[in-house]
C-alpha positions as CSV (number, residue, x, y, z in Angstrom):
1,X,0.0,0.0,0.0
2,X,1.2,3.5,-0.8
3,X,2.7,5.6,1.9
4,X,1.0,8.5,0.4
5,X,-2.2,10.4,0.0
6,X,-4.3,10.1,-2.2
7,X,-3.6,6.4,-3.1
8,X,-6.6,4.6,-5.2
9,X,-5.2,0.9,-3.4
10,X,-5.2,2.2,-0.1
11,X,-8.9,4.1,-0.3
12,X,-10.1,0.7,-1.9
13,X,-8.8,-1.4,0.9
14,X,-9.6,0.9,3.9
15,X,-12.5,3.4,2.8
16,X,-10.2,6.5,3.7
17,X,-10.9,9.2,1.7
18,X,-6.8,10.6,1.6
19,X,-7.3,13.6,-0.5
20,X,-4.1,16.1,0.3
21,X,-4.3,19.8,0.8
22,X,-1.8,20.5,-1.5
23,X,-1.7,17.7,-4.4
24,X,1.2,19.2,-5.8
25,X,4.9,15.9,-5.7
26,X,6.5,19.1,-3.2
27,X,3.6,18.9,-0.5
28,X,3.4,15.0,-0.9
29,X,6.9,15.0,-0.3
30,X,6.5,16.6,3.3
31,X,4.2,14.0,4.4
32,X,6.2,12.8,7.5
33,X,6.8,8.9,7.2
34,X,6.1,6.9,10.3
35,X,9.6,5.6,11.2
36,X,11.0,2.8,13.2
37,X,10.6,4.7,16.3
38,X,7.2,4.8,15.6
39,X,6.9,1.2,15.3
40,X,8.2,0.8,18.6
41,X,5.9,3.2,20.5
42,X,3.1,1.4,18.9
43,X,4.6,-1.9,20.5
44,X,4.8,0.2,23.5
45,X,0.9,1.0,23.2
46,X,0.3,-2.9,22.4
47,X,2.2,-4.0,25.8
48,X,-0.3,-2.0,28.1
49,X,-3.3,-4.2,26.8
50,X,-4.1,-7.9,27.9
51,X,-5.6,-8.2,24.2
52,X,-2.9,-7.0,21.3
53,X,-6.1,-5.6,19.3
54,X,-7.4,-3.6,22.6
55,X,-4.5,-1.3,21.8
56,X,-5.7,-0.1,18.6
57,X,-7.6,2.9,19.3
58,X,-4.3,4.9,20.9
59,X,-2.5,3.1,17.7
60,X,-4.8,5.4,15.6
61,X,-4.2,8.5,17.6
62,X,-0.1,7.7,17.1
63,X,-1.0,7.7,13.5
64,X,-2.9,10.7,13.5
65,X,0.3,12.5,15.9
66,X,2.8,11.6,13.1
67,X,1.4,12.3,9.7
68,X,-1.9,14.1,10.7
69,X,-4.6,11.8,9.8
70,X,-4.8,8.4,9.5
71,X,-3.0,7.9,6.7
72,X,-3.0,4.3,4.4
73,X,0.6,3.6,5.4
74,X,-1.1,4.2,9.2
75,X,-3.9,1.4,8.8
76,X,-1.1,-0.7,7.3
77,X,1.4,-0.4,10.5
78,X,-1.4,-1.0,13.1
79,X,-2.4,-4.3,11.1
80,X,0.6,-5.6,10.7
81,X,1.2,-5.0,14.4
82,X,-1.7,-6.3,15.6
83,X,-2.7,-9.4,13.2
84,X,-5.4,-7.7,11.9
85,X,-6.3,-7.0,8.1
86,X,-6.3,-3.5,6.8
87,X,-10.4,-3.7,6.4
88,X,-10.5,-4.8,9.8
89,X,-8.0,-1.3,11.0
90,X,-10.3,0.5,8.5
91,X,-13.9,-0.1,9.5
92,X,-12.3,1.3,13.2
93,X,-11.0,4.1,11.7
94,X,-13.8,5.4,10.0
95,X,-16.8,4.5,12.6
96,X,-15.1,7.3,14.9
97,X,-14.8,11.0,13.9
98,X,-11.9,11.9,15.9
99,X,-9.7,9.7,13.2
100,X,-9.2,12.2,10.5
101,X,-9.7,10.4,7.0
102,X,-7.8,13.6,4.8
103,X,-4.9,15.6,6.1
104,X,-5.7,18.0,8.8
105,X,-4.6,21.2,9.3
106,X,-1.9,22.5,12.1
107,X,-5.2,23.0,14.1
108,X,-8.8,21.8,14.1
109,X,-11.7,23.9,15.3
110,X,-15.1,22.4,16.0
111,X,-18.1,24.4,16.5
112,X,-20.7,22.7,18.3
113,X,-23.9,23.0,16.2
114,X,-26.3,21.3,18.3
115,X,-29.6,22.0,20.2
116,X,-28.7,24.8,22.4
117,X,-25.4,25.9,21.1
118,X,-27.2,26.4,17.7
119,X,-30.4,28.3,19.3
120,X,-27.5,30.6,20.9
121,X,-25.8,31.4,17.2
122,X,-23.6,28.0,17.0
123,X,-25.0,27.9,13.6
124,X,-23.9,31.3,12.4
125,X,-20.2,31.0,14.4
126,X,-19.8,27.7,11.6
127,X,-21.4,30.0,8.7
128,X,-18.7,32.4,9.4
129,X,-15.8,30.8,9.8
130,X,-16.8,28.9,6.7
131,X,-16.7,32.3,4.6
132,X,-13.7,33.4,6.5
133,X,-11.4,30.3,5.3
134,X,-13.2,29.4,2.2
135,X,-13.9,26.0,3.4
136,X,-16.6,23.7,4.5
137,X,-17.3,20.8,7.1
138,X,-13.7,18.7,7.3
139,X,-12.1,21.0,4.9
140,X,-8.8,22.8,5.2
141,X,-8.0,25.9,4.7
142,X,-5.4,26.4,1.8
143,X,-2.9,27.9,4.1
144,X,-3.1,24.2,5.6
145,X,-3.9,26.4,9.4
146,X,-7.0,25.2,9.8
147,X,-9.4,22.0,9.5
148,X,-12.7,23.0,10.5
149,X,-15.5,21.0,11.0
150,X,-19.4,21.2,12.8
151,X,-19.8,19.1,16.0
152,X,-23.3,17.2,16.8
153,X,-22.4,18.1,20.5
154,X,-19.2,19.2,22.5
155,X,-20.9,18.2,26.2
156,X,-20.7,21.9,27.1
157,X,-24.1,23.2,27.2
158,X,-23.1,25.1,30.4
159,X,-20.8,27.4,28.1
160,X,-23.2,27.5,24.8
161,X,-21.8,28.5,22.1
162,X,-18.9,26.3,22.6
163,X,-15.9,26.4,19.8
164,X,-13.1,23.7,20.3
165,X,-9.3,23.9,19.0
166,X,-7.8,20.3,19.4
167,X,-10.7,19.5,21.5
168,X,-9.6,22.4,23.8
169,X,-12.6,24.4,24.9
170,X,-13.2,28.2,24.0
171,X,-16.8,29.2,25.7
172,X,-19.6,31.6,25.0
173,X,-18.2,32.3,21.8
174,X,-20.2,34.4,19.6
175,X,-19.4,35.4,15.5
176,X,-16.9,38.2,16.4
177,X,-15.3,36.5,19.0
178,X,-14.7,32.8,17.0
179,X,-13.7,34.9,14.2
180,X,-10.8,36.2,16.0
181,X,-10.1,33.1,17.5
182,X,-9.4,31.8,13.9
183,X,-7.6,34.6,12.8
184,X,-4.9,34.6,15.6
185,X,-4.6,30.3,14.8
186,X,-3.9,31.6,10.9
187,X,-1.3,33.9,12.5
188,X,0.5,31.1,14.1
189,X,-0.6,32.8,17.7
190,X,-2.0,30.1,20.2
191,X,-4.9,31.9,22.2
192,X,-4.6,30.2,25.8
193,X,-8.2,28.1,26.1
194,X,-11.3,29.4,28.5
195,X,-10.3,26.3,30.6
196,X,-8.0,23.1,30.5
197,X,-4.3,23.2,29.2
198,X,-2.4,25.7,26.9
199,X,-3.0,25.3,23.5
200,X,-0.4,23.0,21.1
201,X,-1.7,21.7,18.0
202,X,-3.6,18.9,16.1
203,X,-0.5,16.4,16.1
204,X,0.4,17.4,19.7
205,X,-3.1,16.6,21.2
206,X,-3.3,13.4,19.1
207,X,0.0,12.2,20.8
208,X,-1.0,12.9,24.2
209,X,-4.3,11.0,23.6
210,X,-2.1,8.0,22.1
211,X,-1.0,8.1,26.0
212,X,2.6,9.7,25.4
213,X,3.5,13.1,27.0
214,X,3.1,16.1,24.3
215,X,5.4,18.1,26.3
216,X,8.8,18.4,26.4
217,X,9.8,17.9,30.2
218,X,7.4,16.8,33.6
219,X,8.1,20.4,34.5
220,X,5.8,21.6,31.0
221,X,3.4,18.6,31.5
222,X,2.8,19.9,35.2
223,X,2.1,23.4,34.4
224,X,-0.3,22.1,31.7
225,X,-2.5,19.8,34.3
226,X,-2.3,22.6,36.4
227,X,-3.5,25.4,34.4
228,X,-6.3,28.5,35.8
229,X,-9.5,27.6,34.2
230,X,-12.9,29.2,34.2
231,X,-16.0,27.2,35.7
232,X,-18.7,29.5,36.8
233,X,-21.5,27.9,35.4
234,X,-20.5,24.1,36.1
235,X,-20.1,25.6,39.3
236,X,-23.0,27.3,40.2
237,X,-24.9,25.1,41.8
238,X,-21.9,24.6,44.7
239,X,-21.3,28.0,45.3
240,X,-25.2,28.5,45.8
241,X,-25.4,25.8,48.2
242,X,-22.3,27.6,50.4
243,X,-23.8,30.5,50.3
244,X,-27.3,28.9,51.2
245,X,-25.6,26.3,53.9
246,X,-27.4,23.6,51.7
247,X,-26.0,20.4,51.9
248,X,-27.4,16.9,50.3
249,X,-29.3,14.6,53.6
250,X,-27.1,12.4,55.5
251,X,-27.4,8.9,54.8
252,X,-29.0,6.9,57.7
253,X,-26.2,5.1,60.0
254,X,-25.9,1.4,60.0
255,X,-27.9,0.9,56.3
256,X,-27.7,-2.0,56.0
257,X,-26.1,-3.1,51.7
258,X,-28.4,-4.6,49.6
259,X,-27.2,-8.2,49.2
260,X,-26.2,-9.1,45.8
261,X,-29.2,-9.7,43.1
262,X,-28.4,-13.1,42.0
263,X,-31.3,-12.7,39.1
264,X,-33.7,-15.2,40.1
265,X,-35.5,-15.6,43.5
266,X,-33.4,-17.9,46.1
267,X,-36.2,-20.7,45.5
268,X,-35.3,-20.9,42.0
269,X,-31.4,-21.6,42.9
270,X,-32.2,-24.3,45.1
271,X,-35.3,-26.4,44.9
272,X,-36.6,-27.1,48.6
273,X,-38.2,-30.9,47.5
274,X,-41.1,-30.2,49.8
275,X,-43.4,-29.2,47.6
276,X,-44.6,-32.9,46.0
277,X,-43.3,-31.2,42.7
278,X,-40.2,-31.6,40.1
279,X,-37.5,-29.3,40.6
280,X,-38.1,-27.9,37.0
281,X,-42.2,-26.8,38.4
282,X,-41.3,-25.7,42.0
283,X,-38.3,-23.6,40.6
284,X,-41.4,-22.4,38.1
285,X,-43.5,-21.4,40.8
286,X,-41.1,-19.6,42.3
287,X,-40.3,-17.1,39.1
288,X,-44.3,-16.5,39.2
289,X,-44.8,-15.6,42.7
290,X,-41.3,-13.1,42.4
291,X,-42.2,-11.2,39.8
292,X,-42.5,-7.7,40.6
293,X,-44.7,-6.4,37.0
294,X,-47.6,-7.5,35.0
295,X,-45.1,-8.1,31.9
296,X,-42.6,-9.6,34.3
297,X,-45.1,-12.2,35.1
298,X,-46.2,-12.9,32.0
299,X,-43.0,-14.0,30.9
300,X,-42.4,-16.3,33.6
301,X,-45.6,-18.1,33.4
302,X,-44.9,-19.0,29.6
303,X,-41.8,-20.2,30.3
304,X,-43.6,-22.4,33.4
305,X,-42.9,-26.1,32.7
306,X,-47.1,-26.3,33.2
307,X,-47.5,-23.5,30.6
308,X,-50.7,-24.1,28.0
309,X,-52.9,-25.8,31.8
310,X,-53.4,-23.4,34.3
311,X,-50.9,-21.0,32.9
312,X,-53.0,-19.8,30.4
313,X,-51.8,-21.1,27.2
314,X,-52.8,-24.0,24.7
315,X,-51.0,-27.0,24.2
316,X,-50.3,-27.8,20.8
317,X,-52.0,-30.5,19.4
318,X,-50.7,-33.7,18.7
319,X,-49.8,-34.3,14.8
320,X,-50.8,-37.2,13.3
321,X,-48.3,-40.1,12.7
322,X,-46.8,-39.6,9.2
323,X,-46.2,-35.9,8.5
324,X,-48.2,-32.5,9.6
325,X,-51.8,-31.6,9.6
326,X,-52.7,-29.1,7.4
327,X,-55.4,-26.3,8.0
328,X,-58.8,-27.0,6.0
329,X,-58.4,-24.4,3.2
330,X,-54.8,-24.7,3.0
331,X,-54.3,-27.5,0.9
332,X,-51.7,-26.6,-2.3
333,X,-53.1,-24.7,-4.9
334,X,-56.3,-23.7,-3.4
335,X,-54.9,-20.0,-2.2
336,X,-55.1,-18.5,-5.7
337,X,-51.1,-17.4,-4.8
338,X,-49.6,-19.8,-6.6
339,X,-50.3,-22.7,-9.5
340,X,-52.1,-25.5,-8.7
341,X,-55.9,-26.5,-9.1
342,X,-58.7,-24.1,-8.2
């Protein structure tokens, strides 16, 4: 399989679409080529699973922090490395959005164009930045800046309208605001996020969420975890039960835990023999007289071994000897659905 973009063999095997930005033999040139070292972090990622093939989402994400997306030469290193075929690497890789299928930009901003982001202008932030770089939804910019692309949902509703850069959160954005955002990106600034760590880039998020430090020493990697944030309104409700002196109800002392559901009454597990009945009926019984809802009932009496007597349902009857009996009316033929004598 080719190492580059745009390679017919590798879109046929994998279903990545692995248009470039640039098209031109310079910019295919630049596509950084996953390198021995590579391989072994990916054997490093392999080694923290019980299962080899467990390791193959952070596999994707290494991909994705060396070339920018996950390339053809990508799906080809995760299933050799794994025993798995390149459809198999494939169907992962494009079931989950955060696996880019085209080359992404140095950084990719997500507007969240959902319910209540989109009543509060989510819609017109995207319709914006769209004019602004000349793109659409998982397009880059021709400067190769920016991938942008509309989000179902970015689980911020607190912050509505939410914009992300490398899944780093930028709240309460409105058109102006978002456009700026953008503009500094193309300027190669790195606008520190409402909350959560400084700003890096596409590549650099990828390999931290491929479980390898992005940063260059603990010291950097410690300031990041530990970097001011903003969480008023995820907040809220704690600072109004301080002020209030509200706090949730003690639970009772000496609460006794629920014992373990084993799924079936007790009676069930063990059969007492008492009852002048086969295991299989007593054990029947027992599911009837537990269940806690109409439905839940019914579908323990027509499993009861007695089912079709007293539990309500017909036994079948008995065929004759030598084949099946067949409904008056049904003989062959006589439906006027198919040949036979009328």
């Amino acid at each position: 399989m080719s190492s580059l973009p745009g390679s017919p063999e590798g879109a046929a095997t994998t279903g990545l679409v692995d248009t470039p930005v640039d098209s031109s033999p310079d910019a295919l040139a630049e596509l950084p080529p996953l390198t021995g070292q590579t391989r072994l972090e990916a054997r490093e990622i392999i080694a923290r699973y019980p299962q080899p093939r467990s390791a193959l989402l952070p596999m994707l994400h290494l991909v994705q922090s060396v070339q920018g997306y996950v390339s053809p030469e990508g799906v080809a290193l995760c299933a050799e490395e794994l025993g798995l075929t390149k459809a198999e690497v494939g169907a992962v890789a494009t079931f989950y959005t955060m696996y880019k299928r085209r080359p992404t930009g140095r950084h990719l901003v997500s507007v969240c164009t959902n319910t209540l982001c989109n009543v509060l202008g989510g819609q017109r932030i995207y319709e914006a930045l769209c004019t602004d770089l000349g793109v659409h939804h998982d397009e880059t910019a021709a400067d190769g800046s920016v991938t942008l692309e509309h989000a179902e949902c970015l689980a911020a509703c607190d912050y509505a309208p939410v914009v992300t850069v490398d899944y780093e959160f930028y709240d309460q954005q409105d058109v102006d605001s978002a456009r700026e955002l953008v503009a500094a990106l193309r300027r190669g600034e790195k606008p520190h996020p409402t909350r959560g760590a400084p700003l890096t880039d596409f590549r650099g998020v990828s390999r931290q969420l491929a479980g390898f430090s992005q940063w260059a020493d603990d010291d950097a990697a410690e300031a990041a975890v530990d970097a001011a944030w903003a969480a008023g309104p995820t907040l809220r409700g704690v600072h109004l039960a301080a002020e209030r002196g509200e706090t949730a109800p003690p639970m009772p002392a000496g609460t006794p835990a629920e014992p373990a559901d084993p799924g079936q009454p007790r009676e069930t597990v063990r059969p007492s023999g008492r009852t002048g009945e086969t295991p299989e009926k007593e054990a029947g019984d027992a599911r009837v007289a537990a269940a806690d809802t109409p439905a839940e009932e019914a579908g323990t009496r027509a499993t009861h071994p007695d089912a079709g007597s007293e539990y309500g349902r017909g036994r079948p009857r008995k065929q004759p000897r030598g084949g099946t009996e067949t409904p008056a009316g049904r003989e062959p033929g006589t439906s006027g659905q198919g040949p036979g004598k009328a």
